[in-house]
C-alpha positions in Angstrom: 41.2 -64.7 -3.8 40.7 -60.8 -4.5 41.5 -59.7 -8.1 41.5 -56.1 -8.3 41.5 -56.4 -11.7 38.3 -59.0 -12.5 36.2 -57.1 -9.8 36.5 -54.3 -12.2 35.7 -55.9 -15.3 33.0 -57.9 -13.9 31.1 -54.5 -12.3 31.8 -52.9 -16.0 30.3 -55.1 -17.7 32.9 -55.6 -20.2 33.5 -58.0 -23.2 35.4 -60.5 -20.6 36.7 -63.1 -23.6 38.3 -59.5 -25.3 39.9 -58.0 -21.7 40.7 -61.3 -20.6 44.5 -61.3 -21.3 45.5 -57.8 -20.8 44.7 -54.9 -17.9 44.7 -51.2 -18.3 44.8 -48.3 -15.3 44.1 -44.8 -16.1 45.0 -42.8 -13.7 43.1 -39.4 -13.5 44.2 -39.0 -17.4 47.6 -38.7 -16.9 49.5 -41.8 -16.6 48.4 -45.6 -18.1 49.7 -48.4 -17.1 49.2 -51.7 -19.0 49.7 -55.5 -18.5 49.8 -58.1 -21.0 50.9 -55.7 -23.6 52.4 -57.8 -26.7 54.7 -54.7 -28.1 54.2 -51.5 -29.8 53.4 -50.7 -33.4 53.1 -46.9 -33.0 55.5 -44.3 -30.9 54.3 -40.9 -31.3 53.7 -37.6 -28.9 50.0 -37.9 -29.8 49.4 -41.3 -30.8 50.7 -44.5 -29.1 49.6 -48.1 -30.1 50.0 -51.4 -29.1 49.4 -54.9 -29.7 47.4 -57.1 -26.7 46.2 -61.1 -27.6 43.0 -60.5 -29.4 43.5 -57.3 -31.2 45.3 -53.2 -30.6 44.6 -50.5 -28.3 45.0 -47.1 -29.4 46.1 -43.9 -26.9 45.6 -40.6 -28.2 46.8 -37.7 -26.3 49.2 -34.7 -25.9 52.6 -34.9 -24.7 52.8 -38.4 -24.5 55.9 -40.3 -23.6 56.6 -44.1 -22.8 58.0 -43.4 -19.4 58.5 -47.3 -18.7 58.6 -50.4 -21.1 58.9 -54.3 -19.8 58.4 -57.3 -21.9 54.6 -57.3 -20.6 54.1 -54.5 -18.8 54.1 -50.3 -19.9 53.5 -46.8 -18.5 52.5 -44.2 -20.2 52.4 -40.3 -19.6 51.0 -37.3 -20.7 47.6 -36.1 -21.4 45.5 -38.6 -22.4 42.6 -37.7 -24.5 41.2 -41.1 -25.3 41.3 -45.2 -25.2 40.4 -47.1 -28.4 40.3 -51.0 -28.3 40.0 -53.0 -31.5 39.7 -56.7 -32.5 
């Protein structure tokens, strides 16, 4: 079966064992959305960070708002400058 979401990791190249339990989509900049998401540590207009399995993503933008929170699942929106992920 067709997983958007391994297709992409496998063709980036990414660190599979790090990505394994969580998915991001960026959409053109402007809106993230995020699976697997294990809550939020920062809430800021410029900053926002959250807690996945194996370590914390960091978003840093302008403008940014949490436009939709689930127990596993966000969106995000605003202008985002950059991605950071840390184990």
């Amino acid at each position: 079966m067709f997983n958007f979401f391994d297709e992409i990791k496998k063709r980036a190249y990414v660190n599979e064992e790090f990505f394994s339990d969580f998915n991001i989509v960026n959409m053109s900049g402007k809106l993230v959305y995020i699976e697997g998401h294990q809550g939020l540590t920062v809430l800021s207009p410029q900053n926002i960070v959250f807690k996945v399995k194996k370590g914390r993503v960091v978003v840093e933008g302008e403008n940014m708002i949490l436009a939709e929170l689930t127990e596993n699942t966000m969106l995000l929106q605003g202008k985002i400058i950059k991605m950071e992920f840390f184990q």
